[in-house]
N, C-alpha and C positions, 0 to 999 in steps of 0.2 A: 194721190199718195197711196190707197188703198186699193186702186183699180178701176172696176166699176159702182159705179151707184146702185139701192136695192132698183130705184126705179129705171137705170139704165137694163140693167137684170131683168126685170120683169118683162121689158120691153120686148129681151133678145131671146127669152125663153118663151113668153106670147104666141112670138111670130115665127119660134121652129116645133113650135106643138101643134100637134094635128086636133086639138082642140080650142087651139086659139082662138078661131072665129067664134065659137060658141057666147052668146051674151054675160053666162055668167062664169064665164072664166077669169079665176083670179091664184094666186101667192100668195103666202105666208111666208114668214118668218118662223120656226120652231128651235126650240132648246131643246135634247134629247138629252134628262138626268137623271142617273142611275148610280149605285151603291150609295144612297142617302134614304131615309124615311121621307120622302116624298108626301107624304099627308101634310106637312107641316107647313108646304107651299100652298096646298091648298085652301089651311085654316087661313093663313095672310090674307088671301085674296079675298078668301072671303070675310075676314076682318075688314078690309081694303073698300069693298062693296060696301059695305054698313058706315063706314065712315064718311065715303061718298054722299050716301042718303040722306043723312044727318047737315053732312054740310049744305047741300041744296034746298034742304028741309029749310035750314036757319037763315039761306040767301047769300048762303059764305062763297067766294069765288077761290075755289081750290082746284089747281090742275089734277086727275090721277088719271095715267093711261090704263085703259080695262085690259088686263091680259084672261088668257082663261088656261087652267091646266088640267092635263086628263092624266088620273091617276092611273095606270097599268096595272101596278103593285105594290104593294109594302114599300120597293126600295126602288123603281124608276118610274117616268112619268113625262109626258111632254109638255111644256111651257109654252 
């Protein structure tokens, strides 16, 4: 419906990178956001993180996928 898969993607991109064969060759996914206060994603996260801890802490079975973002600037940032 969408085309290809991330991991059909990563497949086809692997095998025409001249560093493909390299062991630690891998993709990402990034969000590239700009014109917003970007700090704010990063309080989340790391609200996100502490919440994590807490519930492992307590032996609570809570999914949260880890993202990380790197702030740039004041107003963009990568996710």
């Amino acid at each position: 419906m969408f085309g290809e898969s991330f991991a059909q993607q990563k497949v086809r991109l692997r095998n025409n990178s001249v560093f493909g064969s390299h062991p630690c060759w891998n993709i990402r996914s990034v969000i590239v956001k700009a014109g917003d206060d970007c700090r704010q994603e990063l309080m989340a996260v790391q609200l996100l993180k502490e919440f994590h801890s807490i519930f492992v802490q307590d032996g609570l079975q809570a999914w949260l996928r880890p993202i990380k973002v790197l702030v740039t600037s004041s107003h963009s940032a990568l996710i």
